[in-house]
C-alpha positions in Angstrom: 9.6 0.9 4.2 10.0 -0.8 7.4 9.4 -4.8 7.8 9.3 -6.5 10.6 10.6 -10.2 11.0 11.0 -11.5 14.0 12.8 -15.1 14.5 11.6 -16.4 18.1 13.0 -20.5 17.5 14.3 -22.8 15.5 13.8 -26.3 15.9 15.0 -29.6 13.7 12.1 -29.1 11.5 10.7 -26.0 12.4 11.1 -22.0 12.5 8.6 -19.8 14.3 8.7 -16.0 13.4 6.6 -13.3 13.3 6.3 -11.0 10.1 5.0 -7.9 10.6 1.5 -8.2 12.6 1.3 -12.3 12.1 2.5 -14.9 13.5 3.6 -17.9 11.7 5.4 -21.8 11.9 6.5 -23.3 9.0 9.0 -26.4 8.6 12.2 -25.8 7.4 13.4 -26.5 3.9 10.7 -26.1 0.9 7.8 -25.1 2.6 10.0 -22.3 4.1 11.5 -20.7 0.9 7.5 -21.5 -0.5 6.2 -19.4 2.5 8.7 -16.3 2.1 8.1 -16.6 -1.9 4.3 -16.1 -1.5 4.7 -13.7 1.5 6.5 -11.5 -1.2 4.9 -11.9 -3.9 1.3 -10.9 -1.8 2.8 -7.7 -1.0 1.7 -5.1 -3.2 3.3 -1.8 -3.7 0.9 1.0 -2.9 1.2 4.6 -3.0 -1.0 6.8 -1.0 -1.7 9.8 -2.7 -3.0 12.6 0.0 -0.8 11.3 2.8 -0.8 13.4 6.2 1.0 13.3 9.3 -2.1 13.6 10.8 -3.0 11.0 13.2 -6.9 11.9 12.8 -6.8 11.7 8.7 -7.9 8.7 7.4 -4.5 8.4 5.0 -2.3 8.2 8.4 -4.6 5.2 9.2 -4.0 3.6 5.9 -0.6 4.3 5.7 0.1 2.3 9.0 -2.6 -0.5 7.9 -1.1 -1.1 4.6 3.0 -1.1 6.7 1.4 -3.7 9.3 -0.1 -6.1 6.7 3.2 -5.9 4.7 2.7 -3.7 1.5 5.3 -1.2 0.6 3.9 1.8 1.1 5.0 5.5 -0.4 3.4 8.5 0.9 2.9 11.7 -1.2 1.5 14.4 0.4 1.4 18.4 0.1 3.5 19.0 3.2 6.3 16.9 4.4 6.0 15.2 7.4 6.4 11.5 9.0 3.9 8.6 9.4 5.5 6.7 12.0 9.0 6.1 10.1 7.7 7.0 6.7 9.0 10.2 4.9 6.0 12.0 3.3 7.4 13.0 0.1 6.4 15.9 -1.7 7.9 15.2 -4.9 6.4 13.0 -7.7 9.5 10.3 -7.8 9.1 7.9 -10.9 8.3 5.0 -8.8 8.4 1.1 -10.8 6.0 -1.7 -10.3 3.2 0.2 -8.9 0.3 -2.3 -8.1 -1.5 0.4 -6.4 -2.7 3.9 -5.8 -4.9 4.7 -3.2 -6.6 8.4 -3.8 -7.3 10.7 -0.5 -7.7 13.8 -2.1 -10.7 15.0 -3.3 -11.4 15.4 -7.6 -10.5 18.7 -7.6 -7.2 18.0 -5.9 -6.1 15.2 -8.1 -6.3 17.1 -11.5 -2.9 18.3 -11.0 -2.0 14.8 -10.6 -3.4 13.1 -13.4 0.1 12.9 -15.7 1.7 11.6 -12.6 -0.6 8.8 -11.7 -0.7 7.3 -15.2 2.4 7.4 -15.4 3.1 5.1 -13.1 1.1 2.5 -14.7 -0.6 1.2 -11.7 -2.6 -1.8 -11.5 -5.7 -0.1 -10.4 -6.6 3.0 -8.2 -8.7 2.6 -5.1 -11.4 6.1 -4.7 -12.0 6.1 -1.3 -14.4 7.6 0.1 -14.7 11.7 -0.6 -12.4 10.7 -3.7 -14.6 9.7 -6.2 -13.5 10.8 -9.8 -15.5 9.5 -12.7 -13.0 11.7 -15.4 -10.0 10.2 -13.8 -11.6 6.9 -13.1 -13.0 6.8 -16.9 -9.1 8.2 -17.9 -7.5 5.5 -15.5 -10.1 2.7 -17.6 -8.7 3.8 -20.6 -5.1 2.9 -19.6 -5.3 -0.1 -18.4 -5.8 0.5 -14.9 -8.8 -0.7 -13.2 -10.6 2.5 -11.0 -11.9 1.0 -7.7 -14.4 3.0 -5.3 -13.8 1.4 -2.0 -12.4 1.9 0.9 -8.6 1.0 1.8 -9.4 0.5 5.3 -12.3 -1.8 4.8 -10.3 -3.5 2.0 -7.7 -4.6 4.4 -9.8 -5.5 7.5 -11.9 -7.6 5.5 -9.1 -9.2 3.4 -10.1 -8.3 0.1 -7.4 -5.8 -0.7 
């Protein structure tokens, strides 16, 4: 995962950087460390299951989104491939603290991923749209993990992921 953090002054009181796509003063001190602790602690590990390289498929859009608002993202796909400088990995890597999986393959396709996905122990799973599950969504429910049918994209441009 690539972050970007830009440093474009420091003043006596004041630091002015840019992280990732925003722009942002803060004093120096307190408020500073407070400002990088809840930068971090918003940023939510995601994996994209059905990742392409792409640039027409709806998962290369998310992947970027997700990069440029600051998640770590981790793309699994069928076929390796890059998504700007993300590896798509083919394998199924035991990945910790999983917030999120966001699904882009359709129900059929995601049966052979069902043993994998819980056991990550996600926070939830976002179905976006053509994903819908209701057997994995009821299976997810059952572990814990709240099933979400939504879109990533919209999720992110309206704030609410």
């Amino acid at each position: 995962m690539q972050l970007h953090l830009n440093l474009y002054a420091i003043t006596s009181s004041k630091i002015y950087l840019s992280f990732t796509s925003s722009f942002f003063v803060c004093n120096l001190g307190m408020k500073f460390s407070l400002f990088l602790l809840v930068t971090i602690l918003f940023m939510k590990k995601t994996v994209v299951l059905g990742a392409s390289p792409n640039p027409s498929r709806y998962s290369f859009l998310a992947v970027n989104r997700l990069t440029a608002h600051g998640h770590e993202v981790i793309p699994i796909g069928k076929r390796k491939g890059k998504i700007n400088d993300e590896d798509i990995i083919t394998e199924h890597p035991a990945i910790e603290n999983v917030d999120t999986i966001t699904l882009y393959l359709n129900a059929e396709n995601q049966k052979q991923y069902y043993d994998y996905i819980l056991s990550l122990h996600p926070k939830r799973i976002i179905f976006n749209p053509g994903a819908e599950n209701n057997e994995l969504a009821a299976l997810a429910a059952r572990h814990n993990i709240h099933p979400i049918e939504s879109c990533t994209l919209v999720l992110l441009s309206t704030n609410q992921y």
